[in-house]
Backbone bond lengths (Angstrom), bond angles and torsions (degrees), N, CA, C in turn:
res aa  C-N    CA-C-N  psi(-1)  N-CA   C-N-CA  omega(-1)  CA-C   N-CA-C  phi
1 X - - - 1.462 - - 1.507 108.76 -
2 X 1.293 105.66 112.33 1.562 108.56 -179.62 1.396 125.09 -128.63
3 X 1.016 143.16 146.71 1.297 148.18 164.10 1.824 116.34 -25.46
4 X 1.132 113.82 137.14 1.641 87.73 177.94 1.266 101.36 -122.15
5 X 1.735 97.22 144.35 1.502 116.47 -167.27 1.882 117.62 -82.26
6 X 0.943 127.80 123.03 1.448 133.78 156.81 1.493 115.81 -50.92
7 X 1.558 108.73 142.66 1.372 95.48 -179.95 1.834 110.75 -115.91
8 X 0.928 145.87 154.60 1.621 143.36 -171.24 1.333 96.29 -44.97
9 X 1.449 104.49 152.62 1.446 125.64 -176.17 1.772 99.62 -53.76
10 X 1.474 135.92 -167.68 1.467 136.92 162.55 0.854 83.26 -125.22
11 X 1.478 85.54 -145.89 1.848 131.50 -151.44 1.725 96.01 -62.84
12 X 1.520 114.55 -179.94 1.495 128.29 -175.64 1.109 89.60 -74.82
13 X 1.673 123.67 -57.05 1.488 120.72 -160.85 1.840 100.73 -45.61
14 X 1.724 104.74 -49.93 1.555 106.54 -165.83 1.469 108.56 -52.34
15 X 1.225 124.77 -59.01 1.574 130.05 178.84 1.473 103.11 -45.11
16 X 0.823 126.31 -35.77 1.366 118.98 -166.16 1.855 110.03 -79.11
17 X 1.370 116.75 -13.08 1.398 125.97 145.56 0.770 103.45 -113.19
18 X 1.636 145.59 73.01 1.136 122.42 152.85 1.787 112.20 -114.15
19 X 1.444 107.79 121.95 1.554 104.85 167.33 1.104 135.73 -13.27
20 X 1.463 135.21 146.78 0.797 160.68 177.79 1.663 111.11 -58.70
21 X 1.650 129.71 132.22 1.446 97.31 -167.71 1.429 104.30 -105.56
22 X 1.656 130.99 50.88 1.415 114.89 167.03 1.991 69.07 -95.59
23 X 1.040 125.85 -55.06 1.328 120.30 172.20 1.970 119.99 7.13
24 X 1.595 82.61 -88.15 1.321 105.47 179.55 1.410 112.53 -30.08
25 X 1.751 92.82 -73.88 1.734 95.99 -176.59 1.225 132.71 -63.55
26 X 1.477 107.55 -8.77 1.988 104.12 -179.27 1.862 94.86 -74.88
27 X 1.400 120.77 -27.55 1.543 117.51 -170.22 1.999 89.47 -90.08
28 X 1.366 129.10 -19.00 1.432 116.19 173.23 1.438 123.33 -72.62
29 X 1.505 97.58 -9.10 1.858 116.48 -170.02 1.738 97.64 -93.56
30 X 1.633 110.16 -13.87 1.647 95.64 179.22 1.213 127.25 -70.04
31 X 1.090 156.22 156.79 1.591 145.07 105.61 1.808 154.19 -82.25
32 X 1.105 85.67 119.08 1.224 103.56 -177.41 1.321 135.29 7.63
33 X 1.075 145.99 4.01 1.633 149.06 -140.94 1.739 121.28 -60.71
34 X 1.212 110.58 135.55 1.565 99.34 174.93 1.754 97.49 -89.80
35 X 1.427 96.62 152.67 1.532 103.77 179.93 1.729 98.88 -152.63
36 X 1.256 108.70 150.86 1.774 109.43 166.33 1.176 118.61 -103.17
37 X 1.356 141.90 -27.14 1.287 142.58 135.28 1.461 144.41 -82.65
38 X 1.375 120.33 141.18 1.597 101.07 -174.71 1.720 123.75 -60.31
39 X 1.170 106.74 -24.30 1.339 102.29 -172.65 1.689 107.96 -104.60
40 X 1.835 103.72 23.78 1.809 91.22 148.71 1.698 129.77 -60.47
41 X 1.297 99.52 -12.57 1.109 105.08 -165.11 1.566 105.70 -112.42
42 X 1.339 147.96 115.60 1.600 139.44 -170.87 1.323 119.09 -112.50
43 X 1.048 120.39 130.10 1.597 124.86 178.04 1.270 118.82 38.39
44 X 1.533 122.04 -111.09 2.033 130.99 -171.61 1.474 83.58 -47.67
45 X 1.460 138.13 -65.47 1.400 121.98 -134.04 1.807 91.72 -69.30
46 X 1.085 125.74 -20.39 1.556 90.72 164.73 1.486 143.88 -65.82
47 X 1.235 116.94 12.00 1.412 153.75 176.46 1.959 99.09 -70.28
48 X 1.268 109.81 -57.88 1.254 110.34 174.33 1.699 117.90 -110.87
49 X 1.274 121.30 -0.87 1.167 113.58 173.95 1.587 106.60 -120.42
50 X 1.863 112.08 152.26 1.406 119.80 167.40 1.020 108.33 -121.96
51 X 1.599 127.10 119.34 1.046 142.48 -178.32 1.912 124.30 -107.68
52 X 1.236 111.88 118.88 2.061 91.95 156.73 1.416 92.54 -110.85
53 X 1.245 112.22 153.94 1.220 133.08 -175.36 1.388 116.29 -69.86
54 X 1.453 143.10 88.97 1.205 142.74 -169.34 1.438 121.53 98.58
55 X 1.893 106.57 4.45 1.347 105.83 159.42 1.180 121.29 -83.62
56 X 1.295 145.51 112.20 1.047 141.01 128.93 1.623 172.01 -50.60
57 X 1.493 79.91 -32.45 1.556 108.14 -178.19 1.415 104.39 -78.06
58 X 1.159 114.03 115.03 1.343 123.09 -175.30 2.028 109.78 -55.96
59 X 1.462 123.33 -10.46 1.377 93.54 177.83 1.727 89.51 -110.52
60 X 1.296 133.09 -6.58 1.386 134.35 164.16 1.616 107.09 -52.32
61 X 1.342 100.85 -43.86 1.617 95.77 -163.03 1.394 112.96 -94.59
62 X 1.499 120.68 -17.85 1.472 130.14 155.67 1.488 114.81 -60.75
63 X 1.330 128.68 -35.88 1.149 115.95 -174.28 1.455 95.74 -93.45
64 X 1.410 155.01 -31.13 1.361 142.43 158.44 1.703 104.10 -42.50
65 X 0.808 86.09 -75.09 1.858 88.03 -175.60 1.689 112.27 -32.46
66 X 1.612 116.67 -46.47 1.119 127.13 -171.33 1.890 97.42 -67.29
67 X 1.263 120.43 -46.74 1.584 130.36 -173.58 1.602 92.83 -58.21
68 X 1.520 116.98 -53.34 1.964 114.96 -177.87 1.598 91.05 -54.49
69 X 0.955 145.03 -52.28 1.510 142.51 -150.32 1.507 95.32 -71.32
70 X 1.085 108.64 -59.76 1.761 95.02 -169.16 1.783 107.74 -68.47
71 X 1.268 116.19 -46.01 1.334 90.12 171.93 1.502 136.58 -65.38
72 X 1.321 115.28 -8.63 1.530 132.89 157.79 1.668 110.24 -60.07
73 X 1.795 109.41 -59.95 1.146 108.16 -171.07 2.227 117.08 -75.89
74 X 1.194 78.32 -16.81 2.076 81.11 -157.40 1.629 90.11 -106.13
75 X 1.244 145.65 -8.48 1.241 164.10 -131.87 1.813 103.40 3.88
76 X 1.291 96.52 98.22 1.692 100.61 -172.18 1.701 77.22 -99.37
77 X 2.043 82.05 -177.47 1.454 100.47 176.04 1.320 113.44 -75.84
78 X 1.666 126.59 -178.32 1.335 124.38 107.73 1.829 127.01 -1.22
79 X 1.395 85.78 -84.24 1.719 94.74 -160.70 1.600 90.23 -74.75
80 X 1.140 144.60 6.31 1.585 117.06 165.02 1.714 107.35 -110.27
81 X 1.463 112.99 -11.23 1.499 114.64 158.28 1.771 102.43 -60.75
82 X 1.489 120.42 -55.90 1.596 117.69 -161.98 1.848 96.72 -63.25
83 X 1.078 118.53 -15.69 1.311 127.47 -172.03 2.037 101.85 -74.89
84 X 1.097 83.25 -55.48 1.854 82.50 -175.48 1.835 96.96 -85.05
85 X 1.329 124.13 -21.76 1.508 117.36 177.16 1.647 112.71 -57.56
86 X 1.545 110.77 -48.12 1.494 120.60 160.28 1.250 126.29 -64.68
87 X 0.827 113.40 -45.83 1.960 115.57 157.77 1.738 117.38 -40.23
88 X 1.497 106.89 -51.81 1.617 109.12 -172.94 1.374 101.84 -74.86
89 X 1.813 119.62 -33.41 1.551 114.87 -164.82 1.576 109.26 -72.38
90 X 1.578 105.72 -21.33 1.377 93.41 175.61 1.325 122.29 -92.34
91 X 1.367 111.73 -18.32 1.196 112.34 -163.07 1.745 108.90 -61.69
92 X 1.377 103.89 -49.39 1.330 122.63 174.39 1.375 124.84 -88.70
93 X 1.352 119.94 2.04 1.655 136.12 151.74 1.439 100.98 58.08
94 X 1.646 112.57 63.62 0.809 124.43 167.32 1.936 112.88 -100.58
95 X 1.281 103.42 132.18 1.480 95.95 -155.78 2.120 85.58 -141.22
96 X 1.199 103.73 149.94 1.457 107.58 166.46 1.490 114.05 92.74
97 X 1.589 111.53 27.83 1.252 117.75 168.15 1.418 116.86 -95.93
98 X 1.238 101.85 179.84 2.036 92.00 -173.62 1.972 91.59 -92.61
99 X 1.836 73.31 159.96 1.711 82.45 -154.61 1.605 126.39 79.71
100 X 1.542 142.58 -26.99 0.815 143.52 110.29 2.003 118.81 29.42
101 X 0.771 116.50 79.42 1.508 105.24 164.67 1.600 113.37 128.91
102 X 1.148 103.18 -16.11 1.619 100.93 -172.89 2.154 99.62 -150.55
103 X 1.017 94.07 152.94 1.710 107.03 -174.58 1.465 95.68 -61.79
104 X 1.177 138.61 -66.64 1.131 135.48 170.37 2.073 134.60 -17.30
105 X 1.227 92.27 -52.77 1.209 125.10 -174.11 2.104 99.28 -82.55
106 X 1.173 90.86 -72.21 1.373 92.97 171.33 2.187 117.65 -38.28
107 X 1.518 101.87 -46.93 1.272 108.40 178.86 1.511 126.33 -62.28
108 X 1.784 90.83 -30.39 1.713 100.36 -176.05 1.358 101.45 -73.79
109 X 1.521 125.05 -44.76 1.655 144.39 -161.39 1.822 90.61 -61.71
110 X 1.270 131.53 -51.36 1.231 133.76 -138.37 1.909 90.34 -96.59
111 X 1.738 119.43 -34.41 1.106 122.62 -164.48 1.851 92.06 -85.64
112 X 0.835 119.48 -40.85 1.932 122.14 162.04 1.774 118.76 -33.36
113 X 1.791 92.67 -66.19 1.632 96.61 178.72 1.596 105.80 -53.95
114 X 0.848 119.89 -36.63 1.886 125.92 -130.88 1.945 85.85 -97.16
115 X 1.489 120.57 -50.82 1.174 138.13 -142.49 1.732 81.29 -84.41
116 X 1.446 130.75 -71.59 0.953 136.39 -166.45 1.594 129.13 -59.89
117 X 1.513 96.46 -37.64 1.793 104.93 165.07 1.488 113.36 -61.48
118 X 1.146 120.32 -39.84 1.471 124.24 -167.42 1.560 106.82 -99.18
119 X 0.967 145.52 -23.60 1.741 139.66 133.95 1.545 116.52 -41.66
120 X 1.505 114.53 -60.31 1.612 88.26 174.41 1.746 121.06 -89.86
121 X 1.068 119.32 -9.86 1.373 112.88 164.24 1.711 123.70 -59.28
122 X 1.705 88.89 -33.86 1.335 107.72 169.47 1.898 122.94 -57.95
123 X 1.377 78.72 -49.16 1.861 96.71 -178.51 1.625 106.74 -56.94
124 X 1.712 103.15 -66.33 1.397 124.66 173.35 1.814 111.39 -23.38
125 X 1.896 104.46 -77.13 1.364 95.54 162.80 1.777 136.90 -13.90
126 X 1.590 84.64 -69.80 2.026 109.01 -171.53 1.754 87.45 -50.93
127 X 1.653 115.64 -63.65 1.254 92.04 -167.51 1.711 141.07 -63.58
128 X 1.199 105.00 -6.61 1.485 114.50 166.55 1.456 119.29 -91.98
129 X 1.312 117.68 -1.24 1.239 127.13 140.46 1.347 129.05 -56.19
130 X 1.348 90.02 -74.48 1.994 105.98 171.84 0.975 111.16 -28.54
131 X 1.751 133.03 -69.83 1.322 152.16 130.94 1.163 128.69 32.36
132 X 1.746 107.45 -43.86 1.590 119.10 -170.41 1.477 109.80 -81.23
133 X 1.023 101.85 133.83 2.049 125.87 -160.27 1.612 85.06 -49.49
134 X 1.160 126.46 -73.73 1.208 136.26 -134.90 1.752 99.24 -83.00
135 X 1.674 128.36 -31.44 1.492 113.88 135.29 1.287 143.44 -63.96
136 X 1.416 114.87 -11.33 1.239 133.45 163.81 1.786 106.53 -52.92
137 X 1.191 99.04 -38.41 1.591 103.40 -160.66 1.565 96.39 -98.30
138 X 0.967 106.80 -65.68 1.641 104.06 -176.20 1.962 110.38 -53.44
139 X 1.110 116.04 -11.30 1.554 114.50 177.33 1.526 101.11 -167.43
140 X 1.750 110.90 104.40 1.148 100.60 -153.79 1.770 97.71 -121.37
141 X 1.577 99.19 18.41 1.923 104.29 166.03 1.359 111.03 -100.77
142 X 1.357 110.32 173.99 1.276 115.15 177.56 1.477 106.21 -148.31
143 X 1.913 114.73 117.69 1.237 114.95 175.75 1.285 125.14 -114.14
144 X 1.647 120.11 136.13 1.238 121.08 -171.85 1.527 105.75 -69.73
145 X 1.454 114.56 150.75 1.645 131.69 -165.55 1.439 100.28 -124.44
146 X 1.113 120.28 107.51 1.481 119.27 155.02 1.421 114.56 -79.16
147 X 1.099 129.90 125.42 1.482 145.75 152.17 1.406 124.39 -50.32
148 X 1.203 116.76 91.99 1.935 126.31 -156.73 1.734 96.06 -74.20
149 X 1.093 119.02 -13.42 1.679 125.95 -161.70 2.016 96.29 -75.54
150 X 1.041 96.86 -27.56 1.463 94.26 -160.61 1.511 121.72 -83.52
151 X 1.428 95.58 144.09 1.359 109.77 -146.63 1.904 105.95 -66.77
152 X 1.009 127.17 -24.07 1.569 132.14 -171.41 1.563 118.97 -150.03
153 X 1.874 95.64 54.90 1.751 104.86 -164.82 1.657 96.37 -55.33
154 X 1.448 86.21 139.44 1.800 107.49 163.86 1.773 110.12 -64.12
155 X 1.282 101.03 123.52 1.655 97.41 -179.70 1.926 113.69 -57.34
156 X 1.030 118.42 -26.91 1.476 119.24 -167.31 1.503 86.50 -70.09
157 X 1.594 122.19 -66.00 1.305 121.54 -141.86 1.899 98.71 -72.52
158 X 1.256 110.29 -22.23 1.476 111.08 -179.95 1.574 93.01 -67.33
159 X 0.760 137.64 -44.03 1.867 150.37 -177.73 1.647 128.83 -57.23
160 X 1.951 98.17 -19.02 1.193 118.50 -166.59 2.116 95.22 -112.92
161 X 1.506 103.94 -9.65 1.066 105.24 167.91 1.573 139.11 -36.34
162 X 1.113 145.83 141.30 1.149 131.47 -162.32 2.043 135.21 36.78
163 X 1.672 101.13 -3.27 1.243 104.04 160.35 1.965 116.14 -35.83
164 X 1.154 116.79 132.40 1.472 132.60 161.74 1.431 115.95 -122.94
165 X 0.923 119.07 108.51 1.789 144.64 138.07 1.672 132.86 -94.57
166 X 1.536 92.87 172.00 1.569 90.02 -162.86 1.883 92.82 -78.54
167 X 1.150 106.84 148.44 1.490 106.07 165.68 1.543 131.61 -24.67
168 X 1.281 99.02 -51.26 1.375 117.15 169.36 1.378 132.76 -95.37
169 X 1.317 120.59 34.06 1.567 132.96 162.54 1.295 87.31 -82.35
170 X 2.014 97.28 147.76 1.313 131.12 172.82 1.863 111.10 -74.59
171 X 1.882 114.42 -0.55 1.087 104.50 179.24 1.677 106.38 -71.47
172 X 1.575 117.44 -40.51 1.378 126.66 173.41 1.393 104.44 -36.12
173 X 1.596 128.15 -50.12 1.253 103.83 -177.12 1.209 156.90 -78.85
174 X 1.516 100.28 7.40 1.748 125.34 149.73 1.267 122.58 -97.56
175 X 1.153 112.59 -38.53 1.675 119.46 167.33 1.315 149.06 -97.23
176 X 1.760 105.29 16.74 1.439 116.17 155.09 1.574 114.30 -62.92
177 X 1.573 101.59 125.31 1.502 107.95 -166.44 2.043 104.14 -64.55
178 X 0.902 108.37 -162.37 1.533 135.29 -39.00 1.895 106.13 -28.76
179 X 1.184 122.44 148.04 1.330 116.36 163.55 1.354 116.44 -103.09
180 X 1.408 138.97 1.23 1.320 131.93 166.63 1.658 104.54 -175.16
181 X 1.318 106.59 -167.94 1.410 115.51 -165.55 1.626 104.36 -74.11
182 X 1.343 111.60 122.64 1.387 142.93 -168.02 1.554 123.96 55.69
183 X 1.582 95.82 18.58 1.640 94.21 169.04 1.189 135.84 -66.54
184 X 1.252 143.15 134.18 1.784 138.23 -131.20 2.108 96.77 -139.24
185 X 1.793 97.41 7.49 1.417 89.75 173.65 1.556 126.17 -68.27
186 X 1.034 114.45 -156.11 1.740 97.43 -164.28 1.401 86.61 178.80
187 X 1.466 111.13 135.72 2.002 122.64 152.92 1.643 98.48 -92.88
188 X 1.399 91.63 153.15 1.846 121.48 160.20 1.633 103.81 -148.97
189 X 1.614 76.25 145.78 1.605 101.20 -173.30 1.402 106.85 -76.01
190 X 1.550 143.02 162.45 0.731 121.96 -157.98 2.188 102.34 -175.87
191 X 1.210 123.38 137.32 1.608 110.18 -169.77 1.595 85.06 -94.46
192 X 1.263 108.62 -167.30 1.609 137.70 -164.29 1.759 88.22 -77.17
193 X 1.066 111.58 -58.72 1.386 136.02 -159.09 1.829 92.94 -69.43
194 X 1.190 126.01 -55.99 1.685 123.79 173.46 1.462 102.85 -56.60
195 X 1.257 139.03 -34.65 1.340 132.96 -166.39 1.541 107.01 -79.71
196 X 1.070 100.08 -52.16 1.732 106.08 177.33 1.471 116.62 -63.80
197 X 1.716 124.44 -29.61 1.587 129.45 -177.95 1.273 92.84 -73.34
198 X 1.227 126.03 -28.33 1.687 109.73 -143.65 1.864 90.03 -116.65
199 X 1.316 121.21 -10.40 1.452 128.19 165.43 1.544 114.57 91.79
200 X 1.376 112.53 17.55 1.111 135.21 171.43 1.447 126.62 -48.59
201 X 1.511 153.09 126.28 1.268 151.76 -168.65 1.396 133.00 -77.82
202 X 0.988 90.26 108.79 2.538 87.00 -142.84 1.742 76.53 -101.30
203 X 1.342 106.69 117.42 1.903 128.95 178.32 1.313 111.18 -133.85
204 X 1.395 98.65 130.56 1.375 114.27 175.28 1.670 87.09 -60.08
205 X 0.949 136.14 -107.68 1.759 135.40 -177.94 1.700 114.31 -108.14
206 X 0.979 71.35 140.28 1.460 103.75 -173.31 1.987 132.81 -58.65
207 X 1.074 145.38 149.02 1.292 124.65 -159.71 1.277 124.60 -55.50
208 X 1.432 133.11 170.62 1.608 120.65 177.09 1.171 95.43 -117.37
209 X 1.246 107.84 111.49 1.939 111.20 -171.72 1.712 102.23 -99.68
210 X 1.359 110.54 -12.52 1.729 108.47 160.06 2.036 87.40 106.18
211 X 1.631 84.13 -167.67 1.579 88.09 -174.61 1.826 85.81 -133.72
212 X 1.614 99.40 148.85 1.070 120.20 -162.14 1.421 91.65 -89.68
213 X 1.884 124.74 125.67 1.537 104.59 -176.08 1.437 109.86 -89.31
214 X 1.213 142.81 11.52 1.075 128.41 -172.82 1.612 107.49 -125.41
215 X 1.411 111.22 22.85 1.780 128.43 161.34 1.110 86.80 -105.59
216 X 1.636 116.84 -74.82 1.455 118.66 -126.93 1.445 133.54 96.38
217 X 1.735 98.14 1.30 1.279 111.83 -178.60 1.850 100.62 -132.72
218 X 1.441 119.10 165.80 0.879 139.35 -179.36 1.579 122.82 -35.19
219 X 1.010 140.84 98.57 1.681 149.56 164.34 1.394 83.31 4.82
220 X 1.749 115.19 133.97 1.569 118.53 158.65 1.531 116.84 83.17
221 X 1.358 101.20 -18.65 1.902 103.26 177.66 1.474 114.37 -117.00
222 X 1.581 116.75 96.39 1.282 112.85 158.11 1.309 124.14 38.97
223 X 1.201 139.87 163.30 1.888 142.88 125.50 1.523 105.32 -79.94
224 X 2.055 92.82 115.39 1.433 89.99 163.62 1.820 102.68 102.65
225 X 1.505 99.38 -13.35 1.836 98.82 -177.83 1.644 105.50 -109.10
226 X 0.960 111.32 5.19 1.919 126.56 163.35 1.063 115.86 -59.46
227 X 1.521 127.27 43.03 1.095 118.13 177.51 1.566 104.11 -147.50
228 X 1.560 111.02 -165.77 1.896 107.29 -166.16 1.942 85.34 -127.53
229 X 1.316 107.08 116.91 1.327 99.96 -179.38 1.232 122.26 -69.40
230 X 1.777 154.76 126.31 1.351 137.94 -175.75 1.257 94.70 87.56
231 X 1.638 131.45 34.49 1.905 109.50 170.14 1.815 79.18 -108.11
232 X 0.957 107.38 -27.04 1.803 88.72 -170.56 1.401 125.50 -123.80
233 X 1.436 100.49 34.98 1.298 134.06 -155.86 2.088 97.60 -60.69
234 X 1.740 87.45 -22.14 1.932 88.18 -170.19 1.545 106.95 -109.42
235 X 1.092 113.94 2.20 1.230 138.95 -179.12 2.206 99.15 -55.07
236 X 1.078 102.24 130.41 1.666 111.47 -179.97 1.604 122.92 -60.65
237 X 0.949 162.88 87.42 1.691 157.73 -129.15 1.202 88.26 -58.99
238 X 1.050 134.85 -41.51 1.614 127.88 -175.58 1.176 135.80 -57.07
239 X 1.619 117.43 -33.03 1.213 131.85 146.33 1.513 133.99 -36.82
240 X 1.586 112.92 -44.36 1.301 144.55 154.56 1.861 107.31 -30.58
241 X 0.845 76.89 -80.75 1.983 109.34 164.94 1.160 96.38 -33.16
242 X 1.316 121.56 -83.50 1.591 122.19 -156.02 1.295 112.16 -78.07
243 X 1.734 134.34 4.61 1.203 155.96 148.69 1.106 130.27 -76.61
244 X 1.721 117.89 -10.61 0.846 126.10 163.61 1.555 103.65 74.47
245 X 1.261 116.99 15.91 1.161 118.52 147.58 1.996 158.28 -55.18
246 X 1.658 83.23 -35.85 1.424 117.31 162.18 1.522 120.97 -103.39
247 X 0.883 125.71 114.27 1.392 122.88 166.74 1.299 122.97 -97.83
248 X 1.071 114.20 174.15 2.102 96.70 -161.73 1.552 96.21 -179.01
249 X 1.084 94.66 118.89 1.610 107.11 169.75 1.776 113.57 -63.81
250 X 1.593 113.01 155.43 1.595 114.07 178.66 1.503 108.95 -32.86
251 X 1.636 122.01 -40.21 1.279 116.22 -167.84 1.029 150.75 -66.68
252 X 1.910 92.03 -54.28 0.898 132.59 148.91 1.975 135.00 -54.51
253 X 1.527 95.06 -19.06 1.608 103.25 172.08 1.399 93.30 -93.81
254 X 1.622 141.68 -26.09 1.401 124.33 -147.78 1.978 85.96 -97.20
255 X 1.519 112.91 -5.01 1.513 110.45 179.88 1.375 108.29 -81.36
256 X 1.802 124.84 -35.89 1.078 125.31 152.05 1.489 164.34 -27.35
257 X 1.524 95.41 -55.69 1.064 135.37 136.93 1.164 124.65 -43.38
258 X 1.305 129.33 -54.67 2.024 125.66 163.48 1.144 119.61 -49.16
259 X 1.845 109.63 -65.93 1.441 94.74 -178.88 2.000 98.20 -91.39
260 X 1.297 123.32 62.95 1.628 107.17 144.36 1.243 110.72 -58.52
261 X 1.176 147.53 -35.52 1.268 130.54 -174.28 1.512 125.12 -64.66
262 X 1.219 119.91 -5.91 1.293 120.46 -148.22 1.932 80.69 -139.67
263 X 1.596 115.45 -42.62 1.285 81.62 -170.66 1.766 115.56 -121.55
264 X 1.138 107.56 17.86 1.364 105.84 160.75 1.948 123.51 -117.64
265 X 1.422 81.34 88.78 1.428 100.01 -172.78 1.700 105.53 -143.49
């Protein structure tokens, strides 16, 4: 379990997409973790842990992690992430992951890693923005943004559109986006006066869309996307742990346990 490394900025073209760096650093604050299933890992604790699902091998999963970093840091594509994703899978002949075996599968697996690191790192960023005292004050709502571009909008989140609350309602803390796999929604901060120009829905609270029973999480949000990306970003891995957040096989906890010194800090 190691720290994962950033690689130097690129080309002009790259800088010229390149993220934002509260961005950068909420994905420089991760570590590495081996896990065999995706959901060893649940909601906040992805704040401090980076996981692929069935990587283990500590230089397999450093150099994936290192491939998420540069396209976070240099803002590459898709197709030049699947470019270094096939490069690392062979190098280290890792074979028998899902998606595994066919172009298809491989494309969905690679558009998952790539799509999901860079939405909540993305989110994570915005929210330590939001965050800042002095926007806090000067615009102290926060409205959910549906993304009209997208190809198969979720009816709830099209529904949650233009919602306004105070920054600090407990609805934010299930429904700061992303809310599930490839959702592209987004909060902005926003005064009394922006909500009303722009025709925005200024609510004491917000709808009760119920709880979905076969997540466990909120009508419209994923399993596992109930959470606020970047609230516990400083939070100790151990905490995670003792939340029952991380789960960890004998092995994988007794790898933990060695380097505590190094990685629960």
């Amino acid at each position: 379990m190691a720290a994962i490394n950033f690689p130097p900025q690129g080309d002009a073209k790259a800088v010229a997409r390149l993220p934002f760096q509260e961005q950068i650093d909420f994905f420089m604050g991760k570590l590495a973790l081996p896990t065999e299933r995706w959901d060893d890992i649940q909601t906040a604790a992805h704040d401090r842990a980076w996981v692929v699902a069935g990587a283990q091998a500590a230089d397999l999963l450093q150099d994936l992690a290192d491939a998420v970093a540069k396209a976070i840091a240099q803002g590459t594509t898709l197709e030049q992430f699947r470019k270094d994703f096939d490069s690392i899978v062979g190098r280290h002949g890792w074979s028998g992951w899902t998606g595994d075996g066919t172009k298809e599968g491989r494309d969905w697996r690679t558009r998952v890693i790539y799509q999901t690191n860079l939405n909540t790192s993305y989110s994570a960023g915005r929210l330590k923005q939001l965050l800042d005292p002095d926007l806090l004050k000067a615009k102290p709502f926060w409205t959910y943004r549906h993304r009209d571009s997208v190809l198969h909008p979720r009816p709830l989140h099209v529904s949650w559109n233009g919602i306004t609350l105070p920054a600090n309602h407990p609805w934010f803390q299930t429904h700061y986006t992303p809310n599930g796999w490839g959702c592209q929604c987004y909060i902005v901060a926003v005064s009394i006066q922006d909500a009303k120009a722009w025709g925005f829905r200024i609510l004491d609270n917000p709808p009760d869309d119920g709880i979905d029973p076969r997540t466990g999480a909120p009508m419209g949000i994923d399993k596992g996307w109930d959470y606020m990306p970047g609230a516990r970003a400083k939070d100790e891995l151990q905490a995670f742990v003792d939340d029952k957040l991380i789960r960890l096989s004998p092995q994988i906890g007794a790898a933990l346990a060695a380097h505590a010194a190094s990685v629960l800090q």
